[in-house]
N, C-alpha and C positions, 0 to 999 in steps of 0.2 A: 318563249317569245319569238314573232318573226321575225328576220330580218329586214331590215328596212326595204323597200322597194324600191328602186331605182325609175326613176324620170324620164323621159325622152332629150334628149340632148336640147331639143327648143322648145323646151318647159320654160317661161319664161322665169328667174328667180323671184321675181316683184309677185307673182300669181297668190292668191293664198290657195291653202293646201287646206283639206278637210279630212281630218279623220274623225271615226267613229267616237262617242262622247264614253269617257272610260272615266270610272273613280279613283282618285289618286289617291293612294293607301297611305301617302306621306302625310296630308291633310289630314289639320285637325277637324276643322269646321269647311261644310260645301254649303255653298248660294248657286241653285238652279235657277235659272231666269228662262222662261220662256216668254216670247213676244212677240205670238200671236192670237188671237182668240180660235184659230185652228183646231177640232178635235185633234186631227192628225200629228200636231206639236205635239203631244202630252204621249205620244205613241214611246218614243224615246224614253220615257222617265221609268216606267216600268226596271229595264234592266238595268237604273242607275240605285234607284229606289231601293231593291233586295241587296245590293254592295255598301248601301248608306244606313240601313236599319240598325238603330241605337246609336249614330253619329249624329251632330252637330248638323242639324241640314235645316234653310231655311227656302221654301219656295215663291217666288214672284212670277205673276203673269199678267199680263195686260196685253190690248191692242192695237192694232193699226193704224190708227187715226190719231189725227195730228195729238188730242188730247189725253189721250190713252198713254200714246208716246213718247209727252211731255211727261205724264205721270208715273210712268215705269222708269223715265229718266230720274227721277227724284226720289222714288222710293231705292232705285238701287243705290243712287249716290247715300242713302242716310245708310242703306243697310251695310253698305262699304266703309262708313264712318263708324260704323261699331263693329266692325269687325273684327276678331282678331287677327292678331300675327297666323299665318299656316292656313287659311282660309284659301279655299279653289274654287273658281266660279266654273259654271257653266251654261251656257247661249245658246239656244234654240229660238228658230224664228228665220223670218225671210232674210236673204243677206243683210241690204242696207240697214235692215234696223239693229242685226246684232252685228255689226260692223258700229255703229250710230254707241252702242249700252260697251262693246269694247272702250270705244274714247272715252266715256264713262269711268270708267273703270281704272283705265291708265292716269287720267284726272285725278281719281281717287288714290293712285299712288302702287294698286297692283302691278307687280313684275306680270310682263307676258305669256312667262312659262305656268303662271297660276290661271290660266283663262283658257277654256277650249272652247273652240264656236262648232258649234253644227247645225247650217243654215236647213231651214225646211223646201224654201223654194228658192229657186234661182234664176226665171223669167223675165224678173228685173232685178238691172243692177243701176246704181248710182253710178251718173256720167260728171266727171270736173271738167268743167269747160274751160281752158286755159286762155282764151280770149275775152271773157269778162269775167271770169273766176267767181262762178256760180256752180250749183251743183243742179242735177235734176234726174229723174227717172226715165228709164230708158229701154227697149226690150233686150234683153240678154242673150238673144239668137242673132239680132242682128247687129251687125260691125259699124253700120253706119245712122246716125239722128241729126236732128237739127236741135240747135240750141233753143228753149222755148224762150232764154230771155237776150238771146242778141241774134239770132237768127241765123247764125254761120251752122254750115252745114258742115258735121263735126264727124272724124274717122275716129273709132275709138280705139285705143291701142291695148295693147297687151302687156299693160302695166299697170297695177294697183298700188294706191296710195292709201296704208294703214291708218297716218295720222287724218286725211279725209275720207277714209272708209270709202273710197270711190275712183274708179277707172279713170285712165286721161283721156280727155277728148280735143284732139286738135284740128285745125281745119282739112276739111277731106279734098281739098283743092287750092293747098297751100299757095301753086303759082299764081292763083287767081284772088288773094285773100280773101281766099275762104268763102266768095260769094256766089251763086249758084249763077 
């Protein structure tokens, strides 16, 4: 095993961290979720797939759209309601949505050490707007958006919030509230 890697000192602690999707030998039962319609998504499953052969594994996959979304929401909530004790998820799919099937999941009463995410794309991320406390999508290269539902031109920080699956966005022109 390697040893752990060390950070850069202004790593921010709030960031999430990705590691590669590994099988946990402790687990009884794995739920793969991927949630995207991506060929690319399912690229991953292969080397999880040849670790899971003869285990307990059930696979979910759905799409992008709003209703895909909603229904990967629900199918994972029932498959979490029959799960058993020793069950380990794992999450593939663009950030916000497996950030989105995490809250899910903790909903359903999973400890966090039972859940690995490994996002496919990361172009966009989910912006919380802390001046109307809305959420929205946002490019992930850039630092700065506008809110699309209060209009404040928003710096986004380098801070992620688990429980909203989504970065802070505060005004980028604080002395001026926030207005362009």
């Amino acid at each position: 095993m390697e040893p752990p890697r060390s950070l850069p000192a202004h790593f921010p602690h709030s960031l999430p961290r990705y590691a590669p999707l590994a099988t946990q030998d402790s687990a009884q039962h794995h739920l793969l979720v991927v949630a995207t319609a991506e060929p690319d998504a399912m690229s991953i499953l292969p080397a999880l797939a040849g670790d899971l052969t003869g285990r307990h594994t059930l696979l979910l996959q759905g799409g992008e759209d709003d209703g895909a979304a909603r229904t990967l929401d629900h199918a994972l909530a029932a498959a979490l309601d029959q799960a058993p004790a020793g069950t380990h998820l794992y999450l593939t799919g663009p950030e916000p949505r497996i950030w989105a099937l995490w809250n899910v999941a903790r909903s359903a009463g999973l400890a966090p050490d039972a859940i690995q995410l490994a996002p496919t794309r990361r172009h966009l991320r989910q912006v919380y707007c802390v001046h109307c406390a809305r959420q929205h999508l946002a490019p992930a290269a850039e630092a700065l958006t506008d809110c699309p539902h209060c209009g404040v031109a928003l710096g986004v920080r380098q801070h992620f919030s688990r429980r909203l699956g989504a970065y802070l966005g505060v005004a980028a022109r604080a002395e001026q509230g926030g207005q362009p």
